[in-house]
C-alpha positions in Angstrom: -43.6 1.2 42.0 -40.3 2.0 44.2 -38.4 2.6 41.6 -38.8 5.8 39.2 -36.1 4.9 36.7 -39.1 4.0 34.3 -41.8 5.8 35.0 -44.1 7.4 31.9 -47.4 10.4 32.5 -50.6 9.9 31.5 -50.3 10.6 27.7 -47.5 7.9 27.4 -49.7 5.1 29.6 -52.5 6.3 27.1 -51.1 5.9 23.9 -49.4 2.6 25.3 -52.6 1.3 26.3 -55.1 2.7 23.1 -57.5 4.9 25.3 -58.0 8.5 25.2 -56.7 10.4 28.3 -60.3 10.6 29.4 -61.1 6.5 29.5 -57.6 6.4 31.5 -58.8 8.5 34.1 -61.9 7.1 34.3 -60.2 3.7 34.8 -57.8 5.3 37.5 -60.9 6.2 39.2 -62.0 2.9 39.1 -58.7 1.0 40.4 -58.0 -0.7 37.2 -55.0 0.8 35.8 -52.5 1.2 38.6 -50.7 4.9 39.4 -49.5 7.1 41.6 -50.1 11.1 41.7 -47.7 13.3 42.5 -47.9 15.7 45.7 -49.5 18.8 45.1 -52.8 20.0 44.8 -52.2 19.5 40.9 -50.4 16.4 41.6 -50.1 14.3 38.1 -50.7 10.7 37.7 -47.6 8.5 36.7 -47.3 5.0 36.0 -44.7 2.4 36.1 -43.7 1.7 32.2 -43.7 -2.2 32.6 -47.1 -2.4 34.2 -48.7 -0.2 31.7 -47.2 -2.7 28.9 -48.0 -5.3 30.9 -51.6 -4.6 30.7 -51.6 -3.4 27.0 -50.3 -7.0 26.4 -53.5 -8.6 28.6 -56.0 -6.7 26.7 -54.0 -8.0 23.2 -54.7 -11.1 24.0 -58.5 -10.7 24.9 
């Protein structure tokens, strides 16, 4: 995730995805929804758009 031309917060990966904020961070915690968090000591997660909809489209298919 080099490139930030794309890149959504943790509502926008939510919604994409069909969790509640809460079940995203838990899966961020857990390594299965990849991120990055911002510097800061309230650092915020973000996510590259096409790997969030790449996922969305795994778990249609389940």
């Amino acid at each position: 995730m080099t490139d930030y031309s794309d890149v959504i917060n943790a509502r926008e990966a939510a919604r994409i995805l069909g969790l509640t904020k809460s079940t995203l961070q838990r899966r961020i915690a857990a390594g299965v929804v990849p991120c990055r968090k911002l510097p800061g000591r309230l650092g915020q997660f973000v996510f590259d758009r096409a790997e969030i909809e790449h996922l969305a489209a795994e778990k249609a298919t389940r």
